[in-house]
C-alpha positions in Angstrom: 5.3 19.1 -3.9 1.6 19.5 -4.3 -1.5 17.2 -5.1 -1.1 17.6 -8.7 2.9 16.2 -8.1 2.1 13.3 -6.5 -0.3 12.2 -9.5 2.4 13.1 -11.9 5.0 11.0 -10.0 3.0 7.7 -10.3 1.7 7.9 -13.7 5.4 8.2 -14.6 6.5 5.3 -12.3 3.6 3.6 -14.1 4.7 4.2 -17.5 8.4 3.6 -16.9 7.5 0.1 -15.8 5.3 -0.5 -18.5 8.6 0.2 -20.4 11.0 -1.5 -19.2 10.8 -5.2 -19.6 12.4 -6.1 -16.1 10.2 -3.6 -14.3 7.1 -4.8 -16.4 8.0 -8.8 -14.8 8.3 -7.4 -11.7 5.1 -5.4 -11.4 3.3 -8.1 -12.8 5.3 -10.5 -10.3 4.2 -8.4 -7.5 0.2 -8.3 -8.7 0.6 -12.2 -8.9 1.8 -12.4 -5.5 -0.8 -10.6 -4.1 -3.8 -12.5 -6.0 -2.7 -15.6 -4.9 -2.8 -14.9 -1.2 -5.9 -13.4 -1.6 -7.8 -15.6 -3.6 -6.3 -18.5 -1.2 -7.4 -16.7 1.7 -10.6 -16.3 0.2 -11.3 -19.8 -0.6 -10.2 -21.0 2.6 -12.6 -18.3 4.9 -15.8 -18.7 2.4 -15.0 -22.4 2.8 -15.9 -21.8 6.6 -18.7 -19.3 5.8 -21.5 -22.1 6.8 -19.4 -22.5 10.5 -18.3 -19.3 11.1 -22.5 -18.0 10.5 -23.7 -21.1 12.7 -21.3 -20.0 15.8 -23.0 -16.4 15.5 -26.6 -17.6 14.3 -28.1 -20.8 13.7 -30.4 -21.1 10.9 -34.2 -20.0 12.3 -37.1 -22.2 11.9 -39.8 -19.3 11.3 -40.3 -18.4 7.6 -40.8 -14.9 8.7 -37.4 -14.7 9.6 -35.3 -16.7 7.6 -34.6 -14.0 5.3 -32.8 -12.1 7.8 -30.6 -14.7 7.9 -29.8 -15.0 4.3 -29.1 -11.7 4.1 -27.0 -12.2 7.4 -25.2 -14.8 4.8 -24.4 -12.7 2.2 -23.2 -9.6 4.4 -21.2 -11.7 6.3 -19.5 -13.5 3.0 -18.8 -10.0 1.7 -17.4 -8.8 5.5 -15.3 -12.0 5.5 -14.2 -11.4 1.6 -13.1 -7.8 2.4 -11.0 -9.0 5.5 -9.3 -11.7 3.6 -8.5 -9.5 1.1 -6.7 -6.8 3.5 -5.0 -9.9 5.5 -3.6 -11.2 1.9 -2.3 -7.6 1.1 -0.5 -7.4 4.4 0.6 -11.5 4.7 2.1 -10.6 0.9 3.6 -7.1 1.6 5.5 -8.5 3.9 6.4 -11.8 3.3 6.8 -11.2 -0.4 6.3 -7.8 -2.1 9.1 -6.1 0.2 11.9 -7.6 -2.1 10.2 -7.0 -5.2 9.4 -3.5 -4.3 12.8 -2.8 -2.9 14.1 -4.3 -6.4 12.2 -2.6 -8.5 13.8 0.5 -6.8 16.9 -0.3 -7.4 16.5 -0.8 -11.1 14.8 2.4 -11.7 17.8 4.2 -9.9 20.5 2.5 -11.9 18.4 3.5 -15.3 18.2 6.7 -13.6 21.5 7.5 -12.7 23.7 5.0 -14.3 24.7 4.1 -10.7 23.6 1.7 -8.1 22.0 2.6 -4.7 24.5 3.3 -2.5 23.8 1.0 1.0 24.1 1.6 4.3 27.3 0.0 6.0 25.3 -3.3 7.0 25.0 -6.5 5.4 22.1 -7.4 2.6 20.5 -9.7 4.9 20.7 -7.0 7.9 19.2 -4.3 5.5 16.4 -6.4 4.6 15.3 -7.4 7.9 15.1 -4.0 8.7 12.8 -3.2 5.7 10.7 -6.2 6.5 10.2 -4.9 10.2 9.0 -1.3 8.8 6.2 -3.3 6.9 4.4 -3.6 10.3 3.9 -0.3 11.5 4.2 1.4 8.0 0.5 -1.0 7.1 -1.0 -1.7 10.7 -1.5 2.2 11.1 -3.4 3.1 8.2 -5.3 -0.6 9.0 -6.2 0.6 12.1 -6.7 4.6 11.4 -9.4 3.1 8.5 -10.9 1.0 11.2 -11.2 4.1 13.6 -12.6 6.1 10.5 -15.2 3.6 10.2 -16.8 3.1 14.1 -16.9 6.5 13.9 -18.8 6.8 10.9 -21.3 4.3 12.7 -21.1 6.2 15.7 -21.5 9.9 15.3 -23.3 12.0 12.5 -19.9 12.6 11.0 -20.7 9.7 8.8 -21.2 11.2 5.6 -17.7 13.3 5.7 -15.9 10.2 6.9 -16.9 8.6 4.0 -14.8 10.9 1.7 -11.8 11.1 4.6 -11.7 7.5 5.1 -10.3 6.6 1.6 -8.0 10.0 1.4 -6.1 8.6 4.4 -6.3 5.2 2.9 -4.7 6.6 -0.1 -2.2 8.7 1.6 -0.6 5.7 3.6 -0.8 3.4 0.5 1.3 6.0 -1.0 3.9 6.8 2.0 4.3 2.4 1.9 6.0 3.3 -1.4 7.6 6.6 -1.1 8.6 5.2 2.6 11.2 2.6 0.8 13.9 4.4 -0.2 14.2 6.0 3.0 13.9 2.8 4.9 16.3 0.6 2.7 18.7 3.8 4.2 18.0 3.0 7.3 16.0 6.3 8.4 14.2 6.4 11.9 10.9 5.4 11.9 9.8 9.0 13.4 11.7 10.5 11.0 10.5 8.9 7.9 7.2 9.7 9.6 7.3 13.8 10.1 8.5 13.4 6.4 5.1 12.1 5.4 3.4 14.4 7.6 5.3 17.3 5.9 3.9 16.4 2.2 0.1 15.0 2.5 -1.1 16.9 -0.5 1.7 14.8 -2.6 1.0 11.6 -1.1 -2.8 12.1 -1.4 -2.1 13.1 -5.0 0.3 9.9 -5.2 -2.3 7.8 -3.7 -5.2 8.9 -5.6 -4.7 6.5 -8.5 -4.7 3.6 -6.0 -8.7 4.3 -5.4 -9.7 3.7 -8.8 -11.4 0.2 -9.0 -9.4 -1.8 -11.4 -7.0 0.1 -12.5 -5.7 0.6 -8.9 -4.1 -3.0 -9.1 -1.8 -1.7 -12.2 -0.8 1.2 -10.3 0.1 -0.4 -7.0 1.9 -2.7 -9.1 4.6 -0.2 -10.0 4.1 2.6 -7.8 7.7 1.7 -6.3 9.3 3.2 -9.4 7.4 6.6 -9.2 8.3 6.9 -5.8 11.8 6.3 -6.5 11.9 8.8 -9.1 10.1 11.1 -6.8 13.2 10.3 -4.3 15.8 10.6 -7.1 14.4 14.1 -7.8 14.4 15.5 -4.5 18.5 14.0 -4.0 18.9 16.0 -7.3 17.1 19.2 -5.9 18.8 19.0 -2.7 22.4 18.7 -4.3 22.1 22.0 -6.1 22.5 24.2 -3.6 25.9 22.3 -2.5 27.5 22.9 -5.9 26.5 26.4 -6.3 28.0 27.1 -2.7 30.9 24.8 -3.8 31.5 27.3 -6.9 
């Protein structure tokens, strides 16, 4: 699987959703979800803007230097707007977008194959619980690789090549949160689920590339759980070839 792949893969997730009117409610279920923590998240940080400025700087008297501190204002409004945005993303992912996601799976399979997902030998609830807990280190890591990125970029001259690298590994671990589900609702090791991503970066960079387009990245991200799922149908498919050959 190679860059071009991984672009394939979620353009036809994409238009399989847009297709299918229970994927389509989904998707759109799942963008909802999302929006609303944000923008409530939003609204209640900005509403502490004024407090939050006058811990770290009161207002000066000086004319001369009171438009440092608007511009303070504003960069601080925008900081505080970009980290409620990434705390809504993560508050919904897992709170929320977990079942939809792991739903929307299990539709495409069964127009896929006719079939349902077969389960693990645990209980719903168990199998859930575990998906829920693989939210955590499947988003803090690429929260805190991006952060890393970042003081670096401050830090060191590499600035101008971490700017390009910060969003490809962005990109890649927004794409492994999707391709990461089927394995997960299967109960796969964390380590192993990992060396599977670290096996195939081209094809989660090319799956994740539609996820840095302004905009449009919402729609994508919306149903990228059915192109990973065909992605995962695909390889199952691949894999099984060999073992009926043999078998004949």
């Amino acid at each position: 699987m190679n860059l071009l792949s991984g672009i394939m893969y979620n353009l036809k997730g994409l238009w399989l959703g847009i297709r299918t009117p229970r994927l389509l409610v989904l998707g759109f279920l799942r963008f909802a979800v999302v929006a609303i923590f944000t923008v409530a998240l939003s609204g209640l940080v900005l509403a502490r803007h004024a407090e939050i400025l006058a811990l770290l700087w009161q207002q000066p008297d000086s004319a001369w230097v009171v438009w440092a501190w608007h511009l303070a204002s504003w960069l601080l409004s925008l900081l505080l707007m970009g980290i409620s945005a990434v705390a809504a993303y993560l508050l919904a992912q897992v709170l929320f977008a977990v079942f939809i996601m792991d739903l929307m799976s299990r539709i495409t399979q069964r127009l896929v194959t006719g079939t349902a997902p077969a389960s693990p030998k645990v209980s719903l609830a168990a199998q859930m619980g575990f998906l829920i807990r693989q939210e955590l280190p499947r988003n803090i890591i690429p929260v805190l690789l991006t952060l890393i990125i970042m003081v670096l970029g401050w830090l060191t001259p590499l600035g101008p090549v971490l700017t390009i690298v910060g969003p490809m590994v962005a990109a890649i671990f927004l794409a492994w949160d999707n391709t990461d589900l089927v394995p997960a609702r299967n109960l796969q090791p964390f380590g192993q689920r990992f060396k599977a991503l670290v096996k195939a970066p081209l094809f989660h960079l090319g799956f994740g590339l539609p996820f840095l387009v302004p905009v449009l990245n919402l729609m994508f991200l919306s149903f990228a759980p059915v192109g990973a799922t065909l992605y995962h149908l695909d390889r199952e498919k691949k894999a099984s070839l060999p073992s009926a050959q043999q078998r004949l």
